[in-house]
C-alpha positions as CSV (number, residue, x, y, z in Angstrom):
1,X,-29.3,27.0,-3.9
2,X,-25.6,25.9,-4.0
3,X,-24.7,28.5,-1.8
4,X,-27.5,27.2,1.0
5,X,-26.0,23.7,0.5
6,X,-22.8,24.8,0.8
7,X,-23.6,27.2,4.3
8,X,-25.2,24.2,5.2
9,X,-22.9,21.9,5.2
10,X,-20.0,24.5,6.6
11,X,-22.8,24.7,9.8
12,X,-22.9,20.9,10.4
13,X,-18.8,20.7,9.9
14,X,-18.7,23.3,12.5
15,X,-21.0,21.7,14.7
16,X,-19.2,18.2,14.6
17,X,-16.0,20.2,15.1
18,X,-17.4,21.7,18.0
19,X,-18.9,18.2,19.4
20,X,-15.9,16.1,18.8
21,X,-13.7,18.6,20.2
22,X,-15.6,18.5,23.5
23,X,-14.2,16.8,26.7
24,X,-16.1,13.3,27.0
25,X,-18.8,12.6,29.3
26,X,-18.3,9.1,30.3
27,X,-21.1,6.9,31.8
28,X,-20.5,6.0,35.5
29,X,-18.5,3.4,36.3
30,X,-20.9,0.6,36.7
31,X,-20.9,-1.4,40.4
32,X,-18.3,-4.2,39.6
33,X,-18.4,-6.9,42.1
34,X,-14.8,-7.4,42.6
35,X,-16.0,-11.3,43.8
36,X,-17.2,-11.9,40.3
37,X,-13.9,-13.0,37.7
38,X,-14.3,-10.6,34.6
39,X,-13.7,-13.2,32.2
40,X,-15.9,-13.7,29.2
41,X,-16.1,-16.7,26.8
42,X,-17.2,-15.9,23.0
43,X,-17.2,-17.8,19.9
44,X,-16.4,-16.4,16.1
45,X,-17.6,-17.6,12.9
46,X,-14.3,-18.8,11.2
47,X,-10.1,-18.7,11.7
48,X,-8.4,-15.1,11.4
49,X,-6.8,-14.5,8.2
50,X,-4.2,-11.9,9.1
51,X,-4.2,-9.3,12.3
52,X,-2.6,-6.6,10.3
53,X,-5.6,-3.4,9.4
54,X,-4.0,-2.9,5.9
55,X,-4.3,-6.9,4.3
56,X,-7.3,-8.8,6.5
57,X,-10.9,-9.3,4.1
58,X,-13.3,-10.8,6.4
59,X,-15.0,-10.1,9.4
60,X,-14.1,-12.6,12.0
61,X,-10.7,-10.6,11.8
62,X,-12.1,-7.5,11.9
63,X,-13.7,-7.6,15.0
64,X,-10.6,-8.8,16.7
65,X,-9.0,-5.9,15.0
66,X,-11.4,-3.9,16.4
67,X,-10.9,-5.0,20.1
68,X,-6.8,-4.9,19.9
69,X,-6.5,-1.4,18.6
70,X,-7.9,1.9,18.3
71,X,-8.0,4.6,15.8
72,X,-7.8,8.8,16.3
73,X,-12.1,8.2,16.5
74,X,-13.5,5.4,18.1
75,X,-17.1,3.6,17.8
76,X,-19.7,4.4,21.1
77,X,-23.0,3.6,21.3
78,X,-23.7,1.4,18.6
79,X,-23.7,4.3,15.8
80,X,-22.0,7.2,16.7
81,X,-17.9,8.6,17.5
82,X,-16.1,10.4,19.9
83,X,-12.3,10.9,19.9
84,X,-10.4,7.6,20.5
85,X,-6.6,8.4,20.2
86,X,-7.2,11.9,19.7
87,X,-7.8,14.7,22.2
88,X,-9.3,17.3,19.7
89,X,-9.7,18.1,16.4
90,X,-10.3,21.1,14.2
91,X,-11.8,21.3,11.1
92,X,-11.6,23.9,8.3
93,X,-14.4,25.8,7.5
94,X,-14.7,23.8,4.0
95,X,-14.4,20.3,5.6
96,X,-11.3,19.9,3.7
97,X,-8.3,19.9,6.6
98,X,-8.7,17.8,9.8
99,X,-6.2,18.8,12.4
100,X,-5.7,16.0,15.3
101,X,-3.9,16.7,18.8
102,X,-3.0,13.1,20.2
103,X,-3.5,12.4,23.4
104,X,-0.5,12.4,25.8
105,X,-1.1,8.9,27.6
106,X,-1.2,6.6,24.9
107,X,0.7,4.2,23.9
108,X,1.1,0.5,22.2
109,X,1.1,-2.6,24.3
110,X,5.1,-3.2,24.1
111,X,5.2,0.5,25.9
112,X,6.1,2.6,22.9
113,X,4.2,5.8,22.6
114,X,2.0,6.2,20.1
115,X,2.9,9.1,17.7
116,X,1.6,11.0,14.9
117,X,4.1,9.4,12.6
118,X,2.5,5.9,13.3
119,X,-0.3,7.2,11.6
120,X,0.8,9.2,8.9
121,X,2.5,4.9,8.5
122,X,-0.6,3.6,8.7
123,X,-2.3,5.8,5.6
124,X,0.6,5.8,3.7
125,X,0.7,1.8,3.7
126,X,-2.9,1.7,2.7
127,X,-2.0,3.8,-0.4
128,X,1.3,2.8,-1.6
129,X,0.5,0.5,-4.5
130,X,3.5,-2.3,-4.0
131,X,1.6,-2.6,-0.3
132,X,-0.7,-5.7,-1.3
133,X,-3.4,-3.4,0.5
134,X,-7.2,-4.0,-0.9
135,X,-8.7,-1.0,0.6
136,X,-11.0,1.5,-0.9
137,X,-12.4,4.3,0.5
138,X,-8.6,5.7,0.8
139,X,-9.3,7.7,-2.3
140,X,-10.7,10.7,0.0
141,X,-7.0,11.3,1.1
142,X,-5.5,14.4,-1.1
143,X,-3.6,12.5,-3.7
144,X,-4.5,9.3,-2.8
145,X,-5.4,7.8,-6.0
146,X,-2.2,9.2,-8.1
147,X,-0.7,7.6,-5.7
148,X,-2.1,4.4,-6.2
149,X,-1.6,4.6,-9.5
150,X,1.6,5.5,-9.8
151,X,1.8,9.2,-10.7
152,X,2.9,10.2,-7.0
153,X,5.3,9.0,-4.3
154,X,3.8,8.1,-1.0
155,X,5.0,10.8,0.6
156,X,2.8,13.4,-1.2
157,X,-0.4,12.1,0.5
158,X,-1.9,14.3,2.3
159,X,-1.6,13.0,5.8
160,X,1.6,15.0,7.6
161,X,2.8,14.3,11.0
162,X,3.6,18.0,12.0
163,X,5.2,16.7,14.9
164,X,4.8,14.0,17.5
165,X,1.2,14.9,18.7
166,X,-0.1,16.9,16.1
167,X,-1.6,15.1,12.9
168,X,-2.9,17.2,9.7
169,X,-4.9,15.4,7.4
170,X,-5.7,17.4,3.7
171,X,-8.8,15.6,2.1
172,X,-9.5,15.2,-1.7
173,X,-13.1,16.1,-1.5
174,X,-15.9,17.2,1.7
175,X,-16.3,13.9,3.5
176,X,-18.6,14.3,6.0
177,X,-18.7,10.7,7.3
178,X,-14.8,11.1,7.6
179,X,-14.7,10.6,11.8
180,X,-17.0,7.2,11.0
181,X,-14.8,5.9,8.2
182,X,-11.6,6.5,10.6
183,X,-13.2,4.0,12.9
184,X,-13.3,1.4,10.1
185,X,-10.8,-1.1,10.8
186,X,-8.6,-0.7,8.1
187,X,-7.9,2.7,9.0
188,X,-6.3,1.0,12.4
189,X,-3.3,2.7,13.2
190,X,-0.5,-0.1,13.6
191,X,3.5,0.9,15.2
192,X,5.7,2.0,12.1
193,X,8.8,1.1,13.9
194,X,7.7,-2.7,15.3
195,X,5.8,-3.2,11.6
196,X,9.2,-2.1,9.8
197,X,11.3,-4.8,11.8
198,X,8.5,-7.5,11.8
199,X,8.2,-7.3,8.0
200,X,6.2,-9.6,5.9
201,X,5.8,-11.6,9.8
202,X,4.2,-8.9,11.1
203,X,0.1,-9.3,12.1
204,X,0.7,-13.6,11.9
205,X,0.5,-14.1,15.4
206,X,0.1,-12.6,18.6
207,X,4.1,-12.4,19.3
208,X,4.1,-10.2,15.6
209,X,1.3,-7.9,17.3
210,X,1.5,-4.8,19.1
211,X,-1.6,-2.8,19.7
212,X,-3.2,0.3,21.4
213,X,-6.7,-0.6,22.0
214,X,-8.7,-1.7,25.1
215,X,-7.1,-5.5,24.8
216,X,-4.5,-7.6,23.3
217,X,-3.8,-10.4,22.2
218,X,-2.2,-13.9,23.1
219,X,-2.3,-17.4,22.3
220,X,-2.8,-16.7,18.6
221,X,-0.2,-18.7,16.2
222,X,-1.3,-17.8,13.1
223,X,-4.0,-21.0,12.4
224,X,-5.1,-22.0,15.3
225,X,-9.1,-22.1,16.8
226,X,-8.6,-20.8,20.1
227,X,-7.1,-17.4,21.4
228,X,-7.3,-15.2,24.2
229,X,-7.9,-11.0,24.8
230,X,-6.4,-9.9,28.0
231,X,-7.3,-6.0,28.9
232,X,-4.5,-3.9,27.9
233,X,-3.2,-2.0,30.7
234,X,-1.3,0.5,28.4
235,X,-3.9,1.8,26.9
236,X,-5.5,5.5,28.2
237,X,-9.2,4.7,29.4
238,X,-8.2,1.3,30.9
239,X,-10.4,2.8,33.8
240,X,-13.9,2.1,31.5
241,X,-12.3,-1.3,30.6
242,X,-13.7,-3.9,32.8
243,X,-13.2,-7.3,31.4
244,X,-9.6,-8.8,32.1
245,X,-10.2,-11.6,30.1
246,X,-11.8,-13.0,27.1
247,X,-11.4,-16.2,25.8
248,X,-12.0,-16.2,21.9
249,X,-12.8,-20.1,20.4
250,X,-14.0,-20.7,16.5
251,X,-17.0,-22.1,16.5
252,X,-18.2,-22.9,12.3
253,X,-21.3,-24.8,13.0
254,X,-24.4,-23.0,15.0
255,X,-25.5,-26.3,16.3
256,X,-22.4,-26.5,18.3
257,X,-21.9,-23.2,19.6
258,X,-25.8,-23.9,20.8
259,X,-24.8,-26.8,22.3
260,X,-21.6,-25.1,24.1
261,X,-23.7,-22.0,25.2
262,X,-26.0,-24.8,26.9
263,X,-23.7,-26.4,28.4
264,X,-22.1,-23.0,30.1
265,X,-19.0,-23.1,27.8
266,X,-19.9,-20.3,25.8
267,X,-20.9,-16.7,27.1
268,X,-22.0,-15.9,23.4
269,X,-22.8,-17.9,20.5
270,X,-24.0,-16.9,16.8
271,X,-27.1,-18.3,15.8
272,X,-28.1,-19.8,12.1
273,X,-31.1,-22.4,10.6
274,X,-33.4,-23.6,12.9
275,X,-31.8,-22.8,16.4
276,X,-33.2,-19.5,16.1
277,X,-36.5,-20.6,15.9
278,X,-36.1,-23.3,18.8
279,X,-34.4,-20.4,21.1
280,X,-36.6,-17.6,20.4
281,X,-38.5,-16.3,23.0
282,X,-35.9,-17.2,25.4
283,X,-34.4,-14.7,27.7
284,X,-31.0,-15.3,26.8
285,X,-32.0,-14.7,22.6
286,X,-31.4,-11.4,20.7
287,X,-31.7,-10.2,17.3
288,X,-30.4,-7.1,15.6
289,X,-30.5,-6.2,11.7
290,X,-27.2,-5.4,9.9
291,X,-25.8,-3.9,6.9
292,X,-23.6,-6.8,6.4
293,X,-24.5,-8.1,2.9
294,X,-24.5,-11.7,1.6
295,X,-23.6,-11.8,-2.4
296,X,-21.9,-13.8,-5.1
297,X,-19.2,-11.8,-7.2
298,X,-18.1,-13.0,-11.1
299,X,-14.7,-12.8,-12.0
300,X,-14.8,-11.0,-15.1
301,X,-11.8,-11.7,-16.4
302,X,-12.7,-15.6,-17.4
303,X,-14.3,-16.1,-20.9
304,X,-17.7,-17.3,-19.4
305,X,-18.3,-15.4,-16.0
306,X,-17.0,-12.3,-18.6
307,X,-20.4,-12.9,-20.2
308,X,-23.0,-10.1,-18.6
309,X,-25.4,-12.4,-19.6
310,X,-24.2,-15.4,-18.2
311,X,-24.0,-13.3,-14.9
312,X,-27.3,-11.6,-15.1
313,X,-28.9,-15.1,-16.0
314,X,-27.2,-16.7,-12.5
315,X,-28.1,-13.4,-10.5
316,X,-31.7,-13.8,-11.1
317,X,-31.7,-17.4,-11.1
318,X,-31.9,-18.3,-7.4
319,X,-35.1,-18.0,-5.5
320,X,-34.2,-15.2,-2.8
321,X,-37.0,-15.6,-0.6
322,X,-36.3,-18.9,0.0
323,X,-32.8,-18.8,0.4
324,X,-34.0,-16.7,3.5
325,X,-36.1,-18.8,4.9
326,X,-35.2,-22.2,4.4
327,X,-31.3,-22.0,4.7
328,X,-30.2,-18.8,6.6
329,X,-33.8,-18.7,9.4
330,X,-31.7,-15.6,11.3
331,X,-33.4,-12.9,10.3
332,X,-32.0,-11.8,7.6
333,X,-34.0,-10.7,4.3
334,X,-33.5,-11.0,0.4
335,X,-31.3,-8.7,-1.1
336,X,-32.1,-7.0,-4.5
337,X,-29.3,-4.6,-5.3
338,X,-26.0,-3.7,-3.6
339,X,-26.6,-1.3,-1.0
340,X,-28.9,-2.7,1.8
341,X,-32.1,-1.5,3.5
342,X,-31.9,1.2,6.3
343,X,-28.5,2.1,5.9
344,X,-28.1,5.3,4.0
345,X,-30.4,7.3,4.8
346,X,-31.2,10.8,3.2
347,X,-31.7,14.3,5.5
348,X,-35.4,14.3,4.6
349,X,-35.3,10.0,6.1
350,X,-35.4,8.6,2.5
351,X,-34.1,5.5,2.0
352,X,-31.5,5.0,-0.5
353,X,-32.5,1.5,-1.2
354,X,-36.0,2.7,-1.2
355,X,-35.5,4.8,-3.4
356,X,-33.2,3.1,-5.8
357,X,-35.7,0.1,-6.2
358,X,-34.8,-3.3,-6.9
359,X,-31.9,-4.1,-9.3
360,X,-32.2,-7.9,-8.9
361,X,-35.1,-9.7,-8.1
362,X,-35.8,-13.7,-9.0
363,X,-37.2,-13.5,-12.3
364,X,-37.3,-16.9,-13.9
365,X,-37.9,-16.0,-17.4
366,X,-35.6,-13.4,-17.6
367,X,-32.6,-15.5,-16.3
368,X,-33.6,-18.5,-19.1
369,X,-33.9,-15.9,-21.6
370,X,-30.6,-14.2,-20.6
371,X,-29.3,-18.0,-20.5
372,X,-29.3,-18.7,-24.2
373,X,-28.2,-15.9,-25.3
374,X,-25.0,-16.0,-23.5
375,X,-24.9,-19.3,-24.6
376,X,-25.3,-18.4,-27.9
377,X,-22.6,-15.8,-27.9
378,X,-20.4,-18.2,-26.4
379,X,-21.0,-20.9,-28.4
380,X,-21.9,-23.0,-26.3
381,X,-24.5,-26.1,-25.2
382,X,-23.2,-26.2,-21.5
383,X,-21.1,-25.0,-19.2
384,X,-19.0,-26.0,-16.2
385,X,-18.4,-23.1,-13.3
386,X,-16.8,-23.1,-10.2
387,X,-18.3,-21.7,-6.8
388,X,-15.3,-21.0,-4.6
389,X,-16.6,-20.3,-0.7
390,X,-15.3,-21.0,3.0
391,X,-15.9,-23.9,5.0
392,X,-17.8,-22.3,7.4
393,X,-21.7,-23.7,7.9
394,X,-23.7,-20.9,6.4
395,X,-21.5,-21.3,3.5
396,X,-21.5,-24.3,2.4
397,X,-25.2,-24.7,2.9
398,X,-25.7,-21.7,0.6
399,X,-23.4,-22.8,-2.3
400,X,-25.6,-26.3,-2.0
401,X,-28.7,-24.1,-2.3
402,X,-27.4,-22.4,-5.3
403,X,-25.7,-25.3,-6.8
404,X,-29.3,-26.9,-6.7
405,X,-31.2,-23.4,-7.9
406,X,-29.2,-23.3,-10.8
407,X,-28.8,-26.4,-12.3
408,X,-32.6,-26.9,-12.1
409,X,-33.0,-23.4,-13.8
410,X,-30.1,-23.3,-16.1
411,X,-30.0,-25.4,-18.5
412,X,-26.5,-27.1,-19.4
413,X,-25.2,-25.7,-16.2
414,X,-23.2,-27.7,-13.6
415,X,-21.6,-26.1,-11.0
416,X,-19.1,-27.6,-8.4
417,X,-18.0,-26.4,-5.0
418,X,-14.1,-25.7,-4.1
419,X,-14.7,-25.2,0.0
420,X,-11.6,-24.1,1.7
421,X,-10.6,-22.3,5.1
422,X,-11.5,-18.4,4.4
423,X,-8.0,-17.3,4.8
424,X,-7.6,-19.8,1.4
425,X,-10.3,-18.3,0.0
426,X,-9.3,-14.8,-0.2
427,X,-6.2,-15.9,-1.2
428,X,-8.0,-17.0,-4.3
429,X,-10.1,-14.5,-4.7
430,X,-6.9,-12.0,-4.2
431,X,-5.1,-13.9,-7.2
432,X,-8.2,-13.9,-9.5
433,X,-8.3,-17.6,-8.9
434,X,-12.2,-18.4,-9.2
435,X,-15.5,-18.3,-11.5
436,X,-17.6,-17.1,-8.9
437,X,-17.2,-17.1,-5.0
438,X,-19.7,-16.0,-2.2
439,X,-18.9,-14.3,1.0
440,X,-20.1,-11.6,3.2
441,X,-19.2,-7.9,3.4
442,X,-19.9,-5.3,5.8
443,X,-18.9,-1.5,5.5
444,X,-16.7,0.7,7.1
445,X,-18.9,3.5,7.0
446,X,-22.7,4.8,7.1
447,X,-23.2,5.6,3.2
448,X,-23.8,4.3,0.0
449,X,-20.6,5.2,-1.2
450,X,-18.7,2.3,0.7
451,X,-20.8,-0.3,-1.0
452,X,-20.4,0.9,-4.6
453,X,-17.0,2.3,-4.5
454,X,-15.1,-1.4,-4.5
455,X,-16.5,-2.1,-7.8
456,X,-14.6,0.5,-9.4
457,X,-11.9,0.0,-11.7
458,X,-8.9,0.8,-9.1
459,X,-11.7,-0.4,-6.2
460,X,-9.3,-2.3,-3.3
461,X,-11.7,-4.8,-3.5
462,X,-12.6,-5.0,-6.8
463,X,-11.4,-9.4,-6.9
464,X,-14.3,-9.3,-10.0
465,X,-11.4,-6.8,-12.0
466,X,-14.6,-5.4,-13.0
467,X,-13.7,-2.1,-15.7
468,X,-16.8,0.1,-16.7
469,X,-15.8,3.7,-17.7
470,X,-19.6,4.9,-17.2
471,X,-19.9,3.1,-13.9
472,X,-16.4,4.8,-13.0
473,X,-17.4,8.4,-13.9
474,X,-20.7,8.2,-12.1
475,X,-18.8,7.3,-8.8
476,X,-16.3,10.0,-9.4
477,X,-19.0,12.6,-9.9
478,X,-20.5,11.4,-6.4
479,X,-16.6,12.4,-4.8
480,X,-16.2,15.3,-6.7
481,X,-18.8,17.3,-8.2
482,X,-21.4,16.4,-6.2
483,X,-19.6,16.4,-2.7
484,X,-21.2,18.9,-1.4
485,X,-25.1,18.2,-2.8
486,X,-27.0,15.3,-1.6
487,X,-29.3,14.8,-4.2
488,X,-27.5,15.0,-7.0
489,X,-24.8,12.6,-5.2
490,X,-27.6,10.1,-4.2
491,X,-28.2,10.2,-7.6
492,X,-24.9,9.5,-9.7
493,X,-25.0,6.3,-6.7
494,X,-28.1,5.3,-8.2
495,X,-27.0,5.4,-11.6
496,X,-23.6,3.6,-10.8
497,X,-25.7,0.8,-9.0
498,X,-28.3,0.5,-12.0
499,X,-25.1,0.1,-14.7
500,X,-22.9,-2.3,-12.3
501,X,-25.5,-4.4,-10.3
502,X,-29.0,-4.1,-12.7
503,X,-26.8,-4.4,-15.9
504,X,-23.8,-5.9,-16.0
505,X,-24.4,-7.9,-12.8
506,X,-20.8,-7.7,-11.8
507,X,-22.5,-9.1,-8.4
508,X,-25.7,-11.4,-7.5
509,X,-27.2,-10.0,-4.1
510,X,-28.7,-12.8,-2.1
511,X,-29.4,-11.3,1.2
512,X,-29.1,-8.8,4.2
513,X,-28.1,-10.3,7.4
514,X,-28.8,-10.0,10.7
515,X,-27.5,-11.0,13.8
516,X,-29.4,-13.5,16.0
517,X,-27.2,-14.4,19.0
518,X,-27.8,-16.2,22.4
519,X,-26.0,-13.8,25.3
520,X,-25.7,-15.2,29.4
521,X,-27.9,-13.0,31.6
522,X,-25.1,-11.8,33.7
523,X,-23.4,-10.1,31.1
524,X,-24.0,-6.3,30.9
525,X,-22.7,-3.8,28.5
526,X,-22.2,-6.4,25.7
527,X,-22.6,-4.4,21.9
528,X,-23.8,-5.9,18.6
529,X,-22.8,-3.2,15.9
530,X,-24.4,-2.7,13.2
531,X,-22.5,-1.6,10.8
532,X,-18.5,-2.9,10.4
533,X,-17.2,-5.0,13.3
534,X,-20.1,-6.8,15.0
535,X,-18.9,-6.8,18.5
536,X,-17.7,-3.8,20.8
537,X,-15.9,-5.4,24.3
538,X,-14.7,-2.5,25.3
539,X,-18.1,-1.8,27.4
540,X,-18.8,-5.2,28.5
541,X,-18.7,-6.9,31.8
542,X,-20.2,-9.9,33.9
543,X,-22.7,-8.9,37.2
544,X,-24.1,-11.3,39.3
């Protein structure tokens, strides 16, 4: 049997290889009235926190991260990859070694060509341990994790420039879904040489930015609401690029993006609450699903939020179905675990969260029951916590929904709110500097793996400093031992999810968003993604 699995999976590498090494097939050029201004006018959730790939946590940045620059694979059609930055690539047979040719037209927005060396950079900052960086998923980089730990200089990972246009990359285990991850917008490449004289200023504003993707960026200071993409004309397939400007203003409240949308001031505006309801059915409303989560993560390093009772007791607490209905009204569902509905899906179509079944579900009882004991261990009557979230809409409507949940259902509980501007609040988070906080997380890449991994012990985003050595070992079996199987992988997932999230509730699913958004009929080409970043410009453009 190991032997078909293994054939098996040298037959798909082989056939990616083949695919992705292909010579695109473009879509024609759609008929652009040259009458008709290509600018587009788009709102965004919250403020930016920082425009640099290795240090930004939420997804407002993202997506601008995601229109700037570009990585060796880039995101098409929703779902899939083709070669961005790259002109070919060849695979071993095992899956292990990933050979890139770089394409010989491109180059960053300041003029400097873009090199194999800038992205041997770019890993090598994600890695290197004094970097600040939170990522995960790096750990499928040969040496990778000694190196974040210490054991290995930064110059042992396995990513080599072999010379200008020729990258190698040496894996630590089969990844199949490596071209998706590379897309992930921490894998960004950013300009080694304009990052080193930059320093800590570098990815503040749009004069500390140079990128290599279909726009850039201008009119960005660092805090301010409004900002503008104009369409890079450095970069290699400026041809399929048809917007020359998009104007970029933070909008936190869905009533007034509504309004703005109305009024022709917006192009594209999120919707929340009860403007979906009041705009559906209209020819300007659309609604996708997304695996971008909504939770509430413990830091476990506090006496009381250490308490896996305590946490398990708030994680089933708070009436789910309700939440959904009554405060978000997008779309989005209840969440029960960690990993969301129709996202990993298995080669026979089974669902992972399917098949994992629910790890946390409302269960009165069991959250009053859970209640006193943790009380009792701690020795305690009642108990004060802190909810840290953003000041964006959504969230402060949810921490009053769960403020209210759980000082009905907890007895002895009171829980305030500390709201600040996101970049604040993963500050915070960053510095351990909260009970609990709620935000929103989206993955890089299309597998379980990239939900469960940031909960281990070294997890870049592990702000919960969340230790478990059986929680560990069952993700490390998934990388390692299990690379190459499916089932057994899917399996060590499962059982990581059952000790982390079921457990010791390191983390208190509340739902699974979606994306309900009002778009102007004359703009064509406009992509909601739904996995990562949520928006794709790089195909958009306004007809009559």
């Amino acid at each position: 049997m190991w032997k078909r699995i293994t054939k098996a999976l040298v037959a798909g590498l082989m056939g990616l290889n083949a695919w992705l090494s292909a010579p695109m097939a473009h879509a024609e050029i759609p008929p652009i009235d040259p009458s008709i201004e290509q600018t587009l006018t788009i709102s965004t959730g919250s403020e930016l926190s920082i425009m640099d790939s290795l240090l930004y946590d939420d997804v407002p940045t993202s997506d601008m991260l995601g229109q700037t620059f570009e990585g060796l694979y880039r995101v098409v059609d929703g779902n899939d990859v083709e070669l961005g930055q790259a002109a070919s690539v060849d695979i071993s047979e095992d899956g292990m070694t990933y050979t890139f040719k770089l394409r010989d037209d491109i180059f960053w927005s300041n003029g400097d060509p873009v090199t194999a060396e800038d992205f041997e950079y770019t890993y090598q900052r994600i890695v290197d341990p004094s970097s600040g960086s939170s990522a995960q998923s790096s750990e499928v980089f040969k040496n990778a994790t000694a190196i974040r730990e210490g054991d290995l200089e930064v110059s042992e990972l396995g990513v080599k420039a072999l010379d200008d246009k020729t990258l190698e990359i040496q894996l630590e285990y089969a990844a199949p879904y490596f071209p998706k991850l590379l897309t992930g917008s921490r894998f960004l490449p950013v300009n080694k040489k304009f990052v080193e004289e930059k320093g800590d200023q570098y990815g503040t504003s749009a004069e500390n930015i140079v990128s290599n993707g279909p726009f850039k960026m201008e009119g960005w200071n660092g805090t301010n609401l409004e900002w503008k993409l104009t369409k890079n004309d450095y970069y290699w397939d400026k041809e399929h690029v048809y917007l020359e400007d998009v104007n970029v203003h933070v909008v936190k409240e869905a009533s007034t993006g509504a309004d703005l949308f109305d009024a022709g001031q917006l192009d594209y505006a999120v919707l929340t609450d009860e403007f979906v309801a009041q705009y559906d059915g209209s020819e300007n409303f659309h609604s996708v699903s997304k695996a971008m989560i909504g939770y509430m993560s413990f830091n476990t390093q506090r006496e009381a939020t250490g308490n896996a009772k305590i946490r398990r007791a708030i994680a089933h607490a708070i009436d789910k179905e309700l939440y959904a209905d009554s405060v978000i009204q997008d779309g989005s569902i209840p969440l029960n675990g960690l990993v969301p509905l129709n996202f990993d899906l298995s080669e026979d179509g089974l669902d992972y969260r399917e098949k994992a079944g629910d790890m946390v579900v409302y269960d009165l009882d069991q959250a009053k029951k859970d209640w006193e004991e943790g009380k009792k261990e701690l020795g305690i009557d009642s108990l004060e916590l802190e909810l840290l979230i953003n000041d964006q809409g959504l969230s402060k409507r949810t921490a009053e929904f769960v403020q209210a949940q759980l000082e009905e259902n907890l007895e002895g509980l009171k829980l305030t709110i500390r709201s600040v501007p996101l970049k604040n609040r993963l500050e915070f988070q960053r510095a351990s500097d909260f009970d609990i906080f709620y935000g929103t997380w989206a993955p890089d890449y299309q597998e379980a793996m990239n939900f469960l991994e940031q909960y281990t012990t070294d997890g870049g985003t592990n702000f919960a400093k969340y230790s478990n050595e059986e929680y560990d070992r069952h993700i490390d079996e998934a990388r390692h031992e299990f690379a190459n199987d499916p089932a057994k992988r899917r399996e060590s997932l499962i059982a990581a999810e059952k000790i982390g999230i079921q457990e010791d509730a390191v983390m208190a699913p509340l739902y699974q968003g979606a994306t309900s958004y009002l778009l102007a009929d004359n703009v064509e080409g406009f992509e909601i993604l739904p996995i990562g970043r949520t928006i794709n410009l790089r195909t958009t453009y306004i007809a009559e």
